[in-house]
C-alpha positions in Angstrom: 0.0 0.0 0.0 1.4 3.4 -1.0 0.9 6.4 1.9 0.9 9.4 0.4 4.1 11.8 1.2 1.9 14.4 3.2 0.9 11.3 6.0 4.9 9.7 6.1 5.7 12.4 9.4 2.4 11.3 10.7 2.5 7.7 10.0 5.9 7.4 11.8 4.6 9.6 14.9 2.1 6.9 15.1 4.4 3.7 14.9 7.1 5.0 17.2 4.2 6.1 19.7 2.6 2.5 19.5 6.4 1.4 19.8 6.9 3.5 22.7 3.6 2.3 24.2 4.8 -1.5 23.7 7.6 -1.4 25.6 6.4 0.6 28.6 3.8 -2.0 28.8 6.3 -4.8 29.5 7.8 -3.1 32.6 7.3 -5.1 35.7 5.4 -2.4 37.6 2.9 -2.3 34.9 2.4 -6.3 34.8 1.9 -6.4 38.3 -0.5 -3.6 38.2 1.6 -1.8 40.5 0.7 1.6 41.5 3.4 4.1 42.2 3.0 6.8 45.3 4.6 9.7 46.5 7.5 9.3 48.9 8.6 12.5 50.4 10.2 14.4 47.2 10.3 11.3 45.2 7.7 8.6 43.4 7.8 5.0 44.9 6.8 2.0 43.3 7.2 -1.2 46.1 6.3 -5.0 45.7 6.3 -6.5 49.2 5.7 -5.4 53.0 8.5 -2.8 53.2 11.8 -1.6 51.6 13.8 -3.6 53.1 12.1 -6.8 52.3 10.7 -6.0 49.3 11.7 -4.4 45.5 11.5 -0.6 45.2 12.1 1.7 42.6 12.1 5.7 43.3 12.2 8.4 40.8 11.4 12.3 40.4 8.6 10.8 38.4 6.1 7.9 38.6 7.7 7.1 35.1 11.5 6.8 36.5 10.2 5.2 39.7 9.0 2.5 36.9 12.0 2.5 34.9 14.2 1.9 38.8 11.6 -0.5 39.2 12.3 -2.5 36.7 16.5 -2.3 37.1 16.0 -3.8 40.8 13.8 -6.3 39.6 16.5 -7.9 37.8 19.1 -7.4 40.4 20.5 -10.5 42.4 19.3 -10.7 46.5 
């Protein structure tokens, strides 16, 4: 199928923001359903009882507390 040159900038906007969609979708916070909360200046996302027994991630947004959430998921006790 041939897109017309006027709709190739918006065609690409719309794959890399379905890309971008994709992948934020596979983050661990997101699969769990986890729900991210303030933390004095920061945003927490936690699976378990506390932060010592549990995985946290922490960020200056609910985003990066995701993206820290999903680096300590993978780290080793």
């Amino acid at each position: 199928m041939d897109i017309p040159d006027y709709l190739h900038g918006h065609v690409h906007e719309v794959v890399m923001m379905e890309s971008d969609g994709a992948h934020k979708r596979r983050l661990w916070a997101v699969i769990l359903g986890l729900v991210p909360f303030r933390d004095g200046d920061q945003w927490c996302i936690m699976l378990g009882a506390n932060v010592q027994e549990g995985v946290c991630g922490f960020g200056k947004t609910p985003e990066e507390a995701m993206w820290d959430f999903d680096k300590a998921m993978s780290k080793p006790l």
